[in-house]
PAZAPA-4460 file (N, C-alpha, C; in steps of 0.05 Angstrom, whole numbers, plus 32768, in hexadecimal, padded with zeros to 4 digits):
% residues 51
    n_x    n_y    n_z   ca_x   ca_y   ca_z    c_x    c_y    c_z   seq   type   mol
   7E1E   7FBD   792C   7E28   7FA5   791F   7E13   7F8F   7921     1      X     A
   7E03   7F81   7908   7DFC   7F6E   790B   7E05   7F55   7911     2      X     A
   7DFB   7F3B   7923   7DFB   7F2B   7928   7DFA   7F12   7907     3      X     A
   7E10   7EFC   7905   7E0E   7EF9   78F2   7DF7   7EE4   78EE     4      X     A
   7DF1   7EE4   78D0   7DD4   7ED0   78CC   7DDA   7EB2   78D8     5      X     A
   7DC5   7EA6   78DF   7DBB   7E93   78EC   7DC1   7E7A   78DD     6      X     A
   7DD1   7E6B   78D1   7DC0   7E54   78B9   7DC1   7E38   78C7     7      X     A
   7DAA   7E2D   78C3   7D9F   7E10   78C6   7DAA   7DFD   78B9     8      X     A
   7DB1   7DDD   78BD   7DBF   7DCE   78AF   7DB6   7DB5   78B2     9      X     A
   7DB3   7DA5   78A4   7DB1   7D82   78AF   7DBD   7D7B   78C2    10      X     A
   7DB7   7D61   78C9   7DD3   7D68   78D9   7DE8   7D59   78C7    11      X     A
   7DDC   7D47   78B1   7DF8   7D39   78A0   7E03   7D53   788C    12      X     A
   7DF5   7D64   788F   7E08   7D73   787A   7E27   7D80   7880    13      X     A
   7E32   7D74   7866   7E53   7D7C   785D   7E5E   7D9E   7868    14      X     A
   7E4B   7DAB   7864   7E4C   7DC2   7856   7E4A   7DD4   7877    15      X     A
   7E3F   7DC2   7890   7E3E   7DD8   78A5   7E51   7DDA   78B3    16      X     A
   7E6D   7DD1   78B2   7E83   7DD4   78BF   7E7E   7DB9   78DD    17      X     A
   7E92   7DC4   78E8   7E92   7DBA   790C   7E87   7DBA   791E    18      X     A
   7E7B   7DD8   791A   7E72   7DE7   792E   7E53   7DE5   792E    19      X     A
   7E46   7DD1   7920   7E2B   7DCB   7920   7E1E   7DC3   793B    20      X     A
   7E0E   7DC6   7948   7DF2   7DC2   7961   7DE1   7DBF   795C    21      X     A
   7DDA   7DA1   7960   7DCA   7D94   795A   7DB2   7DA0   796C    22      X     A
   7D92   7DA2   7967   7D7A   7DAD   7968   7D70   7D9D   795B    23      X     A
   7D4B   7D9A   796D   7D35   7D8A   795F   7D34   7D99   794C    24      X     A
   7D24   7D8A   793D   7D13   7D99   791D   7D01   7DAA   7927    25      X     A
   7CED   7DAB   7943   7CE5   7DC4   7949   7CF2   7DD8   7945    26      X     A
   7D04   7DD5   7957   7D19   7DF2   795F   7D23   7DFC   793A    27      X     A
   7D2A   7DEE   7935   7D33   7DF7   7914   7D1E   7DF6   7909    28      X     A
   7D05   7DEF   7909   7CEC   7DFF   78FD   7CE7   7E25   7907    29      X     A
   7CEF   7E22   7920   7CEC   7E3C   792A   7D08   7E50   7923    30      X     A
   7D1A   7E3D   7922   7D2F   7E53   7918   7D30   7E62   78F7    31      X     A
   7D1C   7E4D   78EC   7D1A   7E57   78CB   7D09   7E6B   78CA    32      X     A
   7CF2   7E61   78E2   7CDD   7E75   78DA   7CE1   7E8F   78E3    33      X     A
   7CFB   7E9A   7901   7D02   7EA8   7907   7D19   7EBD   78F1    34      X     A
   7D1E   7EB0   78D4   7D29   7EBE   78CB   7D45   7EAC   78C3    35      X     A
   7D52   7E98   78CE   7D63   7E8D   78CE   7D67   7E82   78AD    36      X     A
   7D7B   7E78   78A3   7D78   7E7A   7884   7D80   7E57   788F    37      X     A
   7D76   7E4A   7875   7D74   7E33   786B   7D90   7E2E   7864    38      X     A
   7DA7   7E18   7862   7DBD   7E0E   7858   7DBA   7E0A   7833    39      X     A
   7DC5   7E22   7820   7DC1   7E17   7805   7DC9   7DF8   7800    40      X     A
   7DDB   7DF0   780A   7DE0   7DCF   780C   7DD5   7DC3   780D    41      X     A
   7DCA   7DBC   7826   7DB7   7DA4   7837   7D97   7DAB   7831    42      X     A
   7D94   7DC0   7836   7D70   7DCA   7839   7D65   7DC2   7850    43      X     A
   7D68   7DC0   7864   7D54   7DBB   787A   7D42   7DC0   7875    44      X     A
   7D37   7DD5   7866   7D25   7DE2   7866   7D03   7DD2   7859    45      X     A
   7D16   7DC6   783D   7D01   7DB3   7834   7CF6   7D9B   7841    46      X     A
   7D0F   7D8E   785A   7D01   7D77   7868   7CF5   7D7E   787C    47      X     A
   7CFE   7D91   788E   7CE5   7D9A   78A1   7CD1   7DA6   7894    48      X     A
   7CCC   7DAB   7880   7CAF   7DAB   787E   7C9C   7D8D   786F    49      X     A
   7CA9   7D7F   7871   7C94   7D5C   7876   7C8D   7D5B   7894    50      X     A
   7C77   7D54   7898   7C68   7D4E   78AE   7C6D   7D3B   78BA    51      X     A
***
């Protein structure tokens, strides 16, 4: 049985429920690049990658 997927969130986003844990933008740099999927909502994905 797989473990279910990983997803990343803002932290203002609507869309991640309650149960959100908060993590630097490192750590969620490393969780995307580990495979972790991006929130179709929010996108983390596009602001951690500004410098």
């Amino acid at each position: 049985m797989e473990a279910p997927t990983t997803e990343v969130h803002r932290g203002d986003c609507w869309a991640g429920g309650r149960s959100l844990v908060a993590v630097s933008a490192e750590r969620a740099r490393a969780e995307l690049a580990d495979g972790a999927q991006p929130c179709a909502v929010c996108r983390p994905d596009r602001v951690l990658i500004r410098p």
